[in-house]
N, C-alpha and C positions, 0 to 999 in steps of 0.2 A: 214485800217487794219482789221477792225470788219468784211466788207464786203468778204476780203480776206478769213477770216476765215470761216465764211457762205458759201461761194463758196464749199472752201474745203470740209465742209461737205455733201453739195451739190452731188458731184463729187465723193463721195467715195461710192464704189464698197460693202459696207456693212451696210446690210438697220439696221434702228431701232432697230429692233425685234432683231436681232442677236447681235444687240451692247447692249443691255437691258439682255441677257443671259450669253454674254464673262463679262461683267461687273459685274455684282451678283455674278460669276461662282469665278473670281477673289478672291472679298469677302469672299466668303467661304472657298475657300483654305485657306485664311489666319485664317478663325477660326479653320478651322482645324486644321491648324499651333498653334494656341492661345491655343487649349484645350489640345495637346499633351506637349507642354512646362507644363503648367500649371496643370496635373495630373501626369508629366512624372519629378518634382525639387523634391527636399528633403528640400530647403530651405525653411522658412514661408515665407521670403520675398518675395518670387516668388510662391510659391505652395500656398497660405495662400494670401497675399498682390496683386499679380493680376501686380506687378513691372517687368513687360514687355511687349513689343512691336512686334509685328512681320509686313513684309510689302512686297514686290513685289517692284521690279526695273528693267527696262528693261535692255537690253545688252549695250546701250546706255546713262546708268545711268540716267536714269530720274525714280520719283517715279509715278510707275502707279498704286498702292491701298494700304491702309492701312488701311481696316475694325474700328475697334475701338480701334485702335494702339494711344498712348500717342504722343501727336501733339510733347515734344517735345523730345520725342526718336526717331518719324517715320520723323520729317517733314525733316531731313537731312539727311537721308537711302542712298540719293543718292551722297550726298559725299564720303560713304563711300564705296559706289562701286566705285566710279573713282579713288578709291584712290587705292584699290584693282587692276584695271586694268591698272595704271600707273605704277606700283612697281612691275606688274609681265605681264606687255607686252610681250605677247606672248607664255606665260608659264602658261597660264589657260585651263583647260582641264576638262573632266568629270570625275566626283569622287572625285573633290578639295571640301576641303572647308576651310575656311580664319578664325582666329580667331583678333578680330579689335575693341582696344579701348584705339588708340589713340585721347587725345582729339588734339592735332596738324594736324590731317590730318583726318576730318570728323566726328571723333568720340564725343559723348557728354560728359563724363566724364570719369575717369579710371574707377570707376566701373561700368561702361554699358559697360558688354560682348556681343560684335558684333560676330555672326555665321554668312558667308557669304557662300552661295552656289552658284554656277554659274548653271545655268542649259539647257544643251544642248538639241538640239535636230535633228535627221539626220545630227549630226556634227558639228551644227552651235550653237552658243549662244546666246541664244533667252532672259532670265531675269538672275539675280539672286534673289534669298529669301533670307529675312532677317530675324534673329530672334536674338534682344538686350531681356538681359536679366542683373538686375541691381545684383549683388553677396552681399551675405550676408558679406565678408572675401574677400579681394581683397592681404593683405601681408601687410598693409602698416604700417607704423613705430606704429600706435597706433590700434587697435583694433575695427576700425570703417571706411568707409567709403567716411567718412566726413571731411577732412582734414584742418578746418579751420584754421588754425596757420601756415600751412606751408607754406613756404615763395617761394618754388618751388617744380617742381613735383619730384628734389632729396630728398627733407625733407619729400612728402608725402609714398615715398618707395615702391610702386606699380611696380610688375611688369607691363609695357607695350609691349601692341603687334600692330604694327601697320600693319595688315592686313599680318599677318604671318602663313602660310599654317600648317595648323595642321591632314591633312586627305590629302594623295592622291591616287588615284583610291580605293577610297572608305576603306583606311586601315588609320590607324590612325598612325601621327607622334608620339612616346614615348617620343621623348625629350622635346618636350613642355610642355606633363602630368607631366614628372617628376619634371621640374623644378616650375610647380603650386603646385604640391601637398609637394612640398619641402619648397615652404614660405608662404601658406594659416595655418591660423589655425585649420583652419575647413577643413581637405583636402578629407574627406570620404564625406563629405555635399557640396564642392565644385566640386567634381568630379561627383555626380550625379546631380547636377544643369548644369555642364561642357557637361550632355552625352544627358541633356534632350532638351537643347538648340539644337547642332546637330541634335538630333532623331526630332525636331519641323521643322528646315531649312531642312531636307532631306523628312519630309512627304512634304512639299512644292514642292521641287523638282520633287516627284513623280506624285503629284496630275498635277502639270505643262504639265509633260511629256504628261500624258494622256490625257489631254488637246492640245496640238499640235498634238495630233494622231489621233484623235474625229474629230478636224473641218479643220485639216490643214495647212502646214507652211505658206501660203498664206491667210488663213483666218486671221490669227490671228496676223500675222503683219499688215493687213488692220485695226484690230482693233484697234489693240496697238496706229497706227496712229489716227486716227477717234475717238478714248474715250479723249486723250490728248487734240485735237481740240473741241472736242464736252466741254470739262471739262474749255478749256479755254474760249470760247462762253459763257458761265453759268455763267462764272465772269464775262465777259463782261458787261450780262447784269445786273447780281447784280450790280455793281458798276456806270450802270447810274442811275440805281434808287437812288442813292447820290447825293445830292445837291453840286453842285461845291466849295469846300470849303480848306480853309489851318487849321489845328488846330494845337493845342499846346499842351502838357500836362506834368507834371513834379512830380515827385516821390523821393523817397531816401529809401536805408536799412538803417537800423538800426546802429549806431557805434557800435564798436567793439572793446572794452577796450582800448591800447597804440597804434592796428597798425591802427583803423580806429576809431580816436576819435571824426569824425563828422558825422561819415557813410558815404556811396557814393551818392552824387545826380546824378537822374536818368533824361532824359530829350526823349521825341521822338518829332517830328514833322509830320505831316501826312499831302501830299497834294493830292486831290479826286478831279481828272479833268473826271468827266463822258463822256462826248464830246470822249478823248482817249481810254475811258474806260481802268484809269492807276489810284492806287495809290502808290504813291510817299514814302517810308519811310525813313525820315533821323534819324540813331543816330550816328552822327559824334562830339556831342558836349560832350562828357565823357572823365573822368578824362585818367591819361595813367594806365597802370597796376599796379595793387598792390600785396605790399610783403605779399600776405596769397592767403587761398584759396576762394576767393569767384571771380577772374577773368570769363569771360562767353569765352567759346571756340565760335567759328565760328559759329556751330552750334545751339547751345544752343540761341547764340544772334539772328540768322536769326529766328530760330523755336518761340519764344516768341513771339518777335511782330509780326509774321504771323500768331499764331493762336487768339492772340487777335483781329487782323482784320478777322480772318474765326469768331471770337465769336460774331461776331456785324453784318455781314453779310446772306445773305438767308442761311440755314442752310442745305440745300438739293444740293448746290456747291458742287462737288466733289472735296477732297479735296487730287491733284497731282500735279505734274510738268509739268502739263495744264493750270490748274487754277492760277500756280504762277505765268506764264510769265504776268499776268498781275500787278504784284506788284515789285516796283523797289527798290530795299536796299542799302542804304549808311550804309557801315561798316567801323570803321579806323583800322588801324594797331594799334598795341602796345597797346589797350585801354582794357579796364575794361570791357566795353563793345564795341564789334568790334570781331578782329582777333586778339587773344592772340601773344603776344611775348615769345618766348622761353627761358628759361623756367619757365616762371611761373607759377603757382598753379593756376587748372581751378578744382580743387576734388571737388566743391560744384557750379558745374555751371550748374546744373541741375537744381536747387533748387530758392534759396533765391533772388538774382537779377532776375534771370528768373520768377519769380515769379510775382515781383514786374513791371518787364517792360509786361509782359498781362497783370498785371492791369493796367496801365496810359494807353497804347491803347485801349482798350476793354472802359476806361471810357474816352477816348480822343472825340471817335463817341456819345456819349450822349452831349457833345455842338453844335451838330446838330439839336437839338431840343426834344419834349417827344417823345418817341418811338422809339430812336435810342439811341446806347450802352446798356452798364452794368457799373454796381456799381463797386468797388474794391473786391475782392474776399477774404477771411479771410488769412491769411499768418501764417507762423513760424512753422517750424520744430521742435515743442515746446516737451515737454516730451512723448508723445503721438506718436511721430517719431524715439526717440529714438536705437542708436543701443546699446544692452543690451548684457555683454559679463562675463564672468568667468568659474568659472569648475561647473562640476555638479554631484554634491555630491551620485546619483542615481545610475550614472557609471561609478562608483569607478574614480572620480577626470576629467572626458572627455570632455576637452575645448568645449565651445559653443561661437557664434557668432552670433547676428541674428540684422537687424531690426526692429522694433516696427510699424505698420501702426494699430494702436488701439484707436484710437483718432482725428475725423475731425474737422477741421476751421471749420467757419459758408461758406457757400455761397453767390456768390455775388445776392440783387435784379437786376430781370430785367424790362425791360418796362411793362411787363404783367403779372410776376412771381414773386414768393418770392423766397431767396436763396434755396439751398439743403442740407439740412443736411450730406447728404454722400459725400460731396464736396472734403475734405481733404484738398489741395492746389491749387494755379491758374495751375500749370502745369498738373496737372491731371484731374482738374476739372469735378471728379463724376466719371470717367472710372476703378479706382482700387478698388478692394476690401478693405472693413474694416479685418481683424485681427478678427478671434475666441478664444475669450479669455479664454475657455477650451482649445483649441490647440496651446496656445502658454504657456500654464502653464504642458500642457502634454510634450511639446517641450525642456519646457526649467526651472529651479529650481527655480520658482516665485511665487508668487499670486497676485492677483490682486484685490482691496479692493472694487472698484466701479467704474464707468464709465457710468456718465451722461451727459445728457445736462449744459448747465452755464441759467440758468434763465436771459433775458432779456440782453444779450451778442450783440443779433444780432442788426446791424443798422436801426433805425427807418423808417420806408418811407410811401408814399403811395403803395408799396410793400417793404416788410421787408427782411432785410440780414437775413439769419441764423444764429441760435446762434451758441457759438463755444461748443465744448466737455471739460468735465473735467475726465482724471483717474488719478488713482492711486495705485501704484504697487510697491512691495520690494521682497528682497529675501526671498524664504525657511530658507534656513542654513548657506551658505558662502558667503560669500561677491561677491555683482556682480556690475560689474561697467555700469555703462550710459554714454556716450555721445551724446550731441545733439548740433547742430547749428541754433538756433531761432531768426529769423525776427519776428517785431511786436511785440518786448517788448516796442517802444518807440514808431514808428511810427504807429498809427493805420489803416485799411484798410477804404479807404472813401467811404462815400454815395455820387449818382452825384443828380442831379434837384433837391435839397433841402433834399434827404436824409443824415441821421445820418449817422456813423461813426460806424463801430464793436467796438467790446472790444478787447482791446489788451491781448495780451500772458502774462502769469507769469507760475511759475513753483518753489518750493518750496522741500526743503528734512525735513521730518518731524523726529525727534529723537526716539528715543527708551523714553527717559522721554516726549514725548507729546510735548516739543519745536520745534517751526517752524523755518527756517533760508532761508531767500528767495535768490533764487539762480542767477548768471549773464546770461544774453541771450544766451552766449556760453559756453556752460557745460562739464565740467568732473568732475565724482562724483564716489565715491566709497561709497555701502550702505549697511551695515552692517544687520545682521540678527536683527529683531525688528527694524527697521527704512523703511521708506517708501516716493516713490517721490510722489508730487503733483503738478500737473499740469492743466491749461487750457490753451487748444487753441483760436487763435483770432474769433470772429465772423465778418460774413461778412459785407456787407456798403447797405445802405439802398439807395431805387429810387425814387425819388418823395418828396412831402411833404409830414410830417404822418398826418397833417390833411386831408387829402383829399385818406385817410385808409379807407373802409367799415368799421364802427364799430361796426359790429355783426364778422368781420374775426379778429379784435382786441379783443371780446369777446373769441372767438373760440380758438386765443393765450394764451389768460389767464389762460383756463380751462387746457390747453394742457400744461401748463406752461411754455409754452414757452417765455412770456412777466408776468411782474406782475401787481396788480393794479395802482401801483404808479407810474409805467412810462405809463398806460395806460392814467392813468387821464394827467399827467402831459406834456408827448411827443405828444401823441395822443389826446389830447383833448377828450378821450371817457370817459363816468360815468357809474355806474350801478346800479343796485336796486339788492336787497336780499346779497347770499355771499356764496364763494364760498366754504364751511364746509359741506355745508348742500344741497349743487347743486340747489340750488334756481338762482343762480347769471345771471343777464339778461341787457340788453342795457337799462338807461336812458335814455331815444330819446332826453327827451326837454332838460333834463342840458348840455347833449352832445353837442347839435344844438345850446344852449344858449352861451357853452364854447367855442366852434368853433367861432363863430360870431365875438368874443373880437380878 
């Protein structure tokens, strides 16, 4: 099969050079695409938070690029074009565009707005562009998103659109506006997040067109083939450089008060036969679907443990629907994690399972030995993710909506690296922006009191997890409520080769008299003028043993405050002489090397 594909390459009519410039060229359109969504919303969630994806699929639904698109809003772009050219066979044409986010038929959650452009050229259907864009305000029964309670997606109250035409020959359906701007809260902030999505899929479309004019309908199907082959060759050989091996690995969320009072245990299997160059993933072994929303759509489930096996592997793999024919997925029906049964609640299948299933892969490949995987990556959607919603007192009473991305997890360590502070969660791991907390207080009738680091959060190792963030933030004047859905109040994110473990989530609402009252993982709160929430996020899982830390980079944490001295002495085996008041503070070499030794 490898050789077949070598051949192929071989044989194809389009050298190097020009596959090295349609490939970049690709790239780039899609930032083009990124940077017009992303100056072109009104929401902070998307204009501010960085909470979209754009990507490139060919007419034949396969994804052919997705620049620094969210592994997993991009890694299923291409279900949701087949889904698009199933339901309207034959009736695709230029100047359509689709609006798709059902999570039953490709889509990742209701609130990932799917903009689908087909884009023609000399007549034919050559890709469409994608541009998922996550909404501040989707309609649904509660003023968030995030719809953990409800038992199906009639309880979460979303409208759905499953790849339903909203533009044709380039003029816009009204009926579909109306009926958004008829059950969104936010319908003037949804409608310009609604126009900037389209105006990001259509500069796609353009850049495209110019594109097949440049090198020509021939060129550039020669490419289309040749990058797809070339991209699964790259896994190929990534994947012999693995040691022949079957692994195991096993996880759980969090319980979830009466409907999940054990939480859900998570399980993957990964079998790495190099010789095929194939790995194998089973997750057939999960519970069947459950009554709330943390079910994983199709999507969601595929996208997870595939990017945790791209997180463990050469990072220079292009990552398409080339490089995946080499990875094979076991999904069930009806499960929890699989292919959801209808209709149950997948609001939160972005997030929190998804989450936790890239971490037990990503740390599955670390029992291969040092140098292979990562640690657990910090988790929970803790206060910090918050979507934060009331009127605002400013103009004169004017509902707001928004999410919160003001607060990251720690990151997970790697073989070589310490986590990333800017991490956020496993599913975005470091690709979104943080939240400018002047522009979400200009945004929206808040303040926000501080937002630091947690001191000595992150997992111990011979490279260290990151610690996690702590804010906190209440109303101006009128009451504004919070909701969030938080993994990693119980279960912590682990360290693998002998690292420590993060710090898990807590999250708190503080009184207007100074009383603390610590809050459930899954939140709704209403916080009155002079009271304020508090929050940390988890830190991530440490690699290694932390004895075998440099301890002048344990020194250099301390100073940074990132670690303190007590868990230096104490985790790390490090000492030091002088102190850190007066910047004297330096390595004891001998007590260190003395302490280490026991």
């Amino acid at each position: 099969m490898i050789e077949k594909i070598s051949n192929s390459i071989e044989e194809s009519k389009i050298d190097p050079f020009m596959t090295a410039i349609l490939a970049n060229r690709m790239d780039g359109i899609i930032r083009e695409m990124t940077n017009t969504l992303l100056r072109a919303a009104r929401s902070a969630v998307i204009s501010s938070a960085r909470d979209f994806s754009c990507a490139i699929c060919t007419a034949d639904n396969q994804l052919l690029a997705s620049a620094e698109g969210l592994p997993i809003h991009i890694f299923g772009s291409h279900l949701q074009t087949k889904t698009m050219c199933e339901l309207h066979d034959g009736d695709i044409n230029e100047g359509d565009c689709f609006l798709h986010n059902d999570p039953y038929s490709g889509n990742t959650h209701a609130a990932d707005h799917t903009f689908l452009v087909p884009v023609f050229f000399e007549g034919e259907h050559f890709f469409t562009a994608v541009a998922k864009a996550h909404q501040a305000d989707i309609g649904n029964a509660a003023p968030t998103t995030y719809m953990a309670a409800a038992k199906d997606q009639y309880e979460e109250g979303a409208l759905i659109f499953p790849a339903v035409r909203i533009q044709r020959n380039y003029k816009m359906i009204d009926d579909v506006v109306r009926m958004c701007r008829s059950r969104v809260r936010v319908p003037s902030q949804w409608y310009g997040d609604f126009l900037a999505g389209i105006g990001s899929a259509r500069i796609g479309e353009r850049r495209l067109k110019e594109l097949c004019k440049k090198y020509g309908k021939e060129t550039i199907k020669q490419f289309i083939d040749h990058w797809l082959d070339y991209s699964e060759e790259r896994m190929c050989h990534a994947i012999q450089k693995l040691p022949k091996s079957e692994l195991f690995n096993s996880g759980a969320h969090d319980p979830f008060g009466e409907l999940l009072p054990d939480g859900i245990p998570l399980k993957v299997t990964l079998k790495i036969d190099p010789e095929k160059a194939l790995i194998d993933l089973d997750l057939l072994d999960h519970p069947p679907n459950v009554d709330c929303g943390f079910n994983q759509s199709e999507a969601c489930a595929s996208a997870s443990v595939i990017a945790g096996v791209f997180n463990s592997i050469d990072p220079t793999v292009p990552r398409n629907s080339g490089s995946f024919r080499r990875i094979i997925l076991h999904l069930k029906d009806g499960a929890v994690v699989g292919k959801p049964k209808f209709p149950h609640s997948c609001s939160i299948a972005t997030t929190n399972i998804a989450d936790r299933l890239i971490n037990i892969t990503q740390a599955a490949f670390a029992q291969l030995g040092d140098g292979w995987g990562l640690a657990e990556g910090g988790v929970g959607l803790g206060a910090g993710f918050a979507v934060v919603s009331g009127n605002d007192h400013r103009v004169d009473g004017k509902p707001y909506v928004n999410q919160l991305h003001i607060a990251s997890n720690g990151g997970p360590a790697g073989p070589t690296s310490d986590g990333w502070i800017t991490y956020a969660i496993p599913v975005v791991g470091g690709l979104m922006y943080r939240d400018s907390v002047e522009i979400d207080e200009l945004k929206h009738p808040m303040q926000f009191h501080y937002l630091r680091l947690v001191t000595g959060s992150g997992g111990a190792g011979k490279y260290r997890g990151a610690p996690g963030q702590e804010v906190a933030y209440g109303p101006i004047k009128e009451d504004m409520n919070a909701i969030w859905p938080c993994d990693g109040t119980h279960f912590a994110p682990q360290g693998v080769r002998g690292g420590n473990h993060g710090k898990k989530c807590s999250h708190f609402i503080v009184r207007s008299d100074g009383q603390e009252e610590e809050l459930p993982n899954m939140v709704v709160v209403r916080i009155s003028k002079g009271e304020f929430i508090r929050g940390n996020q988890s830190g991530g899982g440490g690699y290694g043993d932390p004895f075998e830390r440099d301890p002048n980079r344990v020194l250099k944490d301390v100073i940074e405050s990132y670690e303190t001295i007590e868990r230096a002495n104490k985790i790390y085996g490090v000492y030091f002489h002088g102190s850190l008041a007066d910047n004297t503070l330096t390595v004891d070499k001998e007590a260190t090397k003395e302490f280490r030794k026991k």
